[in-house]
C-alpha positions in Angstrom: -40.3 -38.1 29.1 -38.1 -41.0 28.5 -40.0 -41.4 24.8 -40.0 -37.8 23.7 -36.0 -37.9 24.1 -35.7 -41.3 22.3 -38.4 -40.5 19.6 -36.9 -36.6 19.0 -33.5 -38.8 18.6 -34.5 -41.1 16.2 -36.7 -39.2 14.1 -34.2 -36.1 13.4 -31.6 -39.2 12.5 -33.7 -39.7 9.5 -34.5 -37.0 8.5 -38.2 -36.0 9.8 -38.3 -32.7 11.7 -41.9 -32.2 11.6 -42.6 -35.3 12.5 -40.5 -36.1 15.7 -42.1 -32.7 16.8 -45.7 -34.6 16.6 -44.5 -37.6 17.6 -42.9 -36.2 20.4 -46.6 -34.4 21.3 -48.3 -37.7 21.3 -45.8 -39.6 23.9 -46.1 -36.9 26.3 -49.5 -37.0 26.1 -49.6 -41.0 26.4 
């Protein structure tokens, strides 16, 4: 859980909605 919050943090910051939203998907998952 730690990674989803730090990736959906850094991701939005520049600008990459979509992406910190699959990102996010693939650190929960490990």
């Amino acid at each position: 859980m730690t990674l989803r919050v730090e990736s959906l943090t850094i991701y939005p910051v520049k600008g990459a909605r979509g992406t910190s939203v699959e990102r996010a998907e693939v650190d929960v998952r490990g």
